[in-house]
N, C-alpha and C positions, 0 to 999 in steps of 0.2 A: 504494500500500500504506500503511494505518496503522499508524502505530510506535506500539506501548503506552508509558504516561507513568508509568515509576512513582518513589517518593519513599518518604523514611523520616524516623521524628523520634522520640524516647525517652518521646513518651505518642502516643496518635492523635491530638490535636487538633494538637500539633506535625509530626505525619506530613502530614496534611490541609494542614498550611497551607503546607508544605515544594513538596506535589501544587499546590498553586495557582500557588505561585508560577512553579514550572515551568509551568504551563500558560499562564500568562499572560505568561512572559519566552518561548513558544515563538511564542505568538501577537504578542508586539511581535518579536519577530525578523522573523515573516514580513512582517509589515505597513509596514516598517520599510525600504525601500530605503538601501542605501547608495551616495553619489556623495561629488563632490569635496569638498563643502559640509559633508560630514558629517562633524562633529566628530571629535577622538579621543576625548574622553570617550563620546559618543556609538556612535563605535564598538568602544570598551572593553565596554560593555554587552552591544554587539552580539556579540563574539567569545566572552563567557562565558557566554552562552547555549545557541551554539552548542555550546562544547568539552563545557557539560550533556548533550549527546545523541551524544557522539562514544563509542563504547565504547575502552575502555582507559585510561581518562581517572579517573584517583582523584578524590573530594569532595575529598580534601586536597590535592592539586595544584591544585586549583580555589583553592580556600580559599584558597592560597600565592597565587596570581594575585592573586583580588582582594584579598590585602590591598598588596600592592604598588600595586595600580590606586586602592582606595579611599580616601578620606581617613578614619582613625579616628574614630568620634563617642567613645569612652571617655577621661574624663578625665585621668587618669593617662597615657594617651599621649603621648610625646614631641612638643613642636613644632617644628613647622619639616621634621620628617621629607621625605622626599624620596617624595611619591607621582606616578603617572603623572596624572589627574586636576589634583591641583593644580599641577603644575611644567607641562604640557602639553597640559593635556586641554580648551585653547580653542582648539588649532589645529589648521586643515581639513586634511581628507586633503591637498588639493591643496597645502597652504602642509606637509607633513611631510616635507619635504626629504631625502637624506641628510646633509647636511649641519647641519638642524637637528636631526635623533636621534641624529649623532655627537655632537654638543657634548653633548646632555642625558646621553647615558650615560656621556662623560666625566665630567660632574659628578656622576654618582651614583657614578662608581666612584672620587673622592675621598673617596667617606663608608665604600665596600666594593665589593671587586671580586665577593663573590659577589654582593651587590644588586645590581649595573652588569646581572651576568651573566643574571639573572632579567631585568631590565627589556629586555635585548637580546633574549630569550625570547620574551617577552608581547610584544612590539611586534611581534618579525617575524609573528608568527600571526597581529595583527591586519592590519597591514597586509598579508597574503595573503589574508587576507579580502576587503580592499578591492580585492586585483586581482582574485578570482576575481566582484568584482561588477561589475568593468570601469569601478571609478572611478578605478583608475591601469594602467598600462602594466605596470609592477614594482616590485620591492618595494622601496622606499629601503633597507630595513636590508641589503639583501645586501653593500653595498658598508663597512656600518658598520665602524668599527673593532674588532676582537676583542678583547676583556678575556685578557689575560695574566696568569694567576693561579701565584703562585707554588707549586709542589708541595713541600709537606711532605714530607718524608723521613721514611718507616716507621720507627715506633720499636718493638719490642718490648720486655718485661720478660725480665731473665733469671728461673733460677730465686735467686739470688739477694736480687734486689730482691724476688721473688713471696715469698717466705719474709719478709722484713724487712714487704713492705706487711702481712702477715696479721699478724706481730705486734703490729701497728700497731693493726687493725683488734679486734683482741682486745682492745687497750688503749680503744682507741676507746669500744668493748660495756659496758665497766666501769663507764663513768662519768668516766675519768678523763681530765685536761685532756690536749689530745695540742698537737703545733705549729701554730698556727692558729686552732685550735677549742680554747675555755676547759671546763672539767671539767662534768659537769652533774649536778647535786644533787634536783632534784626533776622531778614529772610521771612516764609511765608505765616503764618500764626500755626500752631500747634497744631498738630488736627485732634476732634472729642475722639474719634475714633479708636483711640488708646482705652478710652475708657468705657466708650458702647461693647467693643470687645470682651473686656472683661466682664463688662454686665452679662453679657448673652454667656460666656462660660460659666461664670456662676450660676445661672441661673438653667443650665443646660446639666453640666456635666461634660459635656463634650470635649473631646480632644480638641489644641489648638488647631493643627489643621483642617477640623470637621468647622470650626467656627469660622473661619475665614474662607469656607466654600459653599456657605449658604447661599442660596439662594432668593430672591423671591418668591418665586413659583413655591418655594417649599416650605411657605408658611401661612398657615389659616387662622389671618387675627379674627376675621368672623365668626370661625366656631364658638360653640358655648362655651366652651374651655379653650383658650385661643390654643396650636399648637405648632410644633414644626416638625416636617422631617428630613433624618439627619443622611445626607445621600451619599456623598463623595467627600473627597478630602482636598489639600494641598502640596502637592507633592513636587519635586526636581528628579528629573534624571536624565542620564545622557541621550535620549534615543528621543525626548518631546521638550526638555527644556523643562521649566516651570510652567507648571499647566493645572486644571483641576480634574481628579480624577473621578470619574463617573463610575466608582464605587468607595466603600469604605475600610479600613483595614481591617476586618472582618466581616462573617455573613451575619452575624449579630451586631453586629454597628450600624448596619440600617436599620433605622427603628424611627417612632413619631413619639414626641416629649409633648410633654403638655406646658405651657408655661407661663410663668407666676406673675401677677400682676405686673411689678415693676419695669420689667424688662419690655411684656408689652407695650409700657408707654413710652418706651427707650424706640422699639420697633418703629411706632408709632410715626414718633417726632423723626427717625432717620425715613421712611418711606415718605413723607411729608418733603421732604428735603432733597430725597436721592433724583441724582440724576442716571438717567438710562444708559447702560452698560454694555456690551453684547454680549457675554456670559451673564447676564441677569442677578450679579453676586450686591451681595447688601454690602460686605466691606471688598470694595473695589480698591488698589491702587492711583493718587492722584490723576492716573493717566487712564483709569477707568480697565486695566485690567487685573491680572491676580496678582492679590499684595503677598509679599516677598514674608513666607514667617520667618526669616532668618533678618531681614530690615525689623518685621516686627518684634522681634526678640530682644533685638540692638536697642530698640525706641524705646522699648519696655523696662530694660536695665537703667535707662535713665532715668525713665519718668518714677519708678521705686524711689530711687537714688540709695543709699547706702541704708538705710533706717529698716528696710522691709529686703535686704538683697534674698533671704531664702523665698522671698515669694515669686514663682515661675507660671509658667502659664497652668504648669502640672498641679499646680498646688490648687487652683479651684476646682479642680476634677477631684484631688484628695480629699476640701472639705465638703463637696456634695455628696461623696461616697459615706463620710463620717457621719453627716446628719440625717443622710436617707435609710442607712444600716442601723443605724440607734432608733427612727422613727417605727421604718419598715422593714426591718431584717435586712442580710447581706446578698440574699435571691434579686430582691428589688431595686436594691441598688446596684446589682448586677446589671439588669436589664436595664436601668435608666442609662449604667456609664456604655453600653452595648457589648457588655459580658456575656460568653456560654456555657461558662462554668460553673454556675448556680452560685457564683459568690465567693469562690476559693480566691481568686484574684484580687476581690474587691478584700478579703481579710489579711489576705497576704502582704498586699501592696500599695493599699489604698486606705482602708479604715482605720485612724488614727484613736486608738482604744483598746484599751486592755484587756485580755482573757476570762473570762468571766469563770468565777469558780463555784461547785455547790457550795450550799450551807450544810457547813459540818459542824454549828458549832454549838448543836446539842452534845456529840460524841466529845467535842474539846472544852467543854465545860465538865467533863470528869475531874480535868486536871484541878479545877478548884476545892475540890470535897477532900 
């Protein structure tokens, strides 16, 4: 059976040339046997080819590989950086030990344990690769050593803090110097959109990407309970650019929120005010297309300034998680944050609260008699 080869890219000539390349990295794959001899770099190649034609498989997952794999040609790149290629990518399957991918990934996870943790990643797929071509028995990494990463402890915002960051963020809007960030006097005015932003996050749940690819179309302030639904996201990658992706990062992430007064009148006043788009997105970039959340992240560090730096965009997503789980169990706030796990995520990773224990203390009330 032939698999159709398709590609994309933000003019045709860049689609085209996106379509070659896969054609012809599908065609050195095949042509391409792998044994003992064969490099890692060489088999680096070979493994990103392949995960091209594996469905499930994101361009940005891709992307993320090879840039761990490649050495960066961009000047401004840090040197020395830790890539699979340059630290490894001259030794044969046959000479890729466990012992010689323990030590590297120990050195990587001197610089970061999430980079260790990728490079444990990409190494085991590749060399599965190599067994499933029968140039090894199995796969050194099984026996690698696991990156033990430390978990951060949920933090949520009370209402408190939430009330002090908005004043903050008001101050911010003005112009005026806040702690950290110096005052600013000239250039275009602030935009609110810093701050409608984080309305609709809090008052969503929603991942930062999902918040900045709203749409119109996907919200019914008319119903009796206004609501929205949450459809796609914000994404970059090398084969479309920065674009909006017409899914969410899971099949449980499309989902319809219902949403709380305030925010509808946030809605409100921007639908009042928005001008028309061609992606039809409520927070458009000044130039009316998809805002940069890596611009917005930047804007966002300022406008905190130094007083709120642990508050991130993730942090509204953590305290809806905490307030929804304490109201309505960790299932529902599953479903609100667009969880399929019945909540195992949202206690893991999200609900800022502590283990609840029985009451034993009829049985420890011995100890007094």
């Amino acid at each position: 059976m032939t698999r159709p080869v398709q590609a994309f890219g933000p003019t045709r000539a860049r689609a085209e040339s996106h379509l070659k390349d896969k054609l012809a990295n599908r065609s050195h794959y095949r042509d391409n046997a792998i044994t003992r001899d064969t490099t890692l770099a060489e088999l680096a190649d070979l493994w990103l080819a392949e995960l091209g034609f594996e469905d499930g498989v994101s361009q940005q997952t891709i992307d993320l590989y090879r840039d761990e794999i490649d050495v960066s040609t961009d000047r401004r790149a840090r040197k020395g950086t830790i890539k699979i290629k340059s630290a490894i990518g001259g030794v044969r399957v046959q000479e890729a030990t466990t012992s010689r991918l323990d030590q590297h990934i120990k050195a990587v996870a001197l610089v970061g344990k999430e980079k260790a943790s990728r490079h444990r990643v990409i190494l085991s797929g590749m060399m599965g690769l190599a067994v499933r071509h029968d140039a090894l028995d199995q796969n050194p990494v099984r026996d690698v050593a696991k990156i033990r990463k430390r978990r951060d402890k949920p933090r949520a915002a009370n209402l408190e803090t939430l009330n002090a960051l908005r004043a903050q963020l008001e101050t911010w809007l003005s112009g005026k110097a806040i702690d950290g960030t110096p005052a600013y006097t000239s250039g275009p005015r602030r935009s609110r959109a810093i701050l409608d932003i984080a309305d609709v996050a809090l008052a969503t749940g929603a991942r930062p990407g999902e918040v900045l690819a709203i749409r119109w179309r996907d919200i019914n302030l008319a119903a009796t309970v206004p609501e929205l639904t949450i459809s796609g996201t914000i994404v970059r990658n090398s084969a479309k650019g920065l674009h909006r992706q017409e899914w969410t990062k899971t099949d449980a992430g499309y989902r319809t929120v219902r949403l709380p007064r305030f925010v509808v009148d946030t809605l409100l006043r921007l639908q009042v005010d928005a001008t028309a788009n061609e992606l039809d997105l409520v927070f458009p970039d000044r130039k009316g297309g998809v805002r940069d959340p890596h611009n917005f992240r930047r804007t966002w560090r300022q406008a905190r300034g130094t007083e709120f730096t642990w508050i991130t965009g993730k942090t509204f997503r953590k305290t809806v998680a905490t307030l929804l789980s304490d109201e309505y169990g960790d299932q529902q706030a599953a479903r609100q944050l667009g969880h399929s796990d019945g909540g195992e995520i949202v206690r893991k990773h999200y609900a800022d609260k502590p283990t609840e224990v029985a009451d034993f203390t009829r049985a420890l009330d011995r100890f007094a008699s």
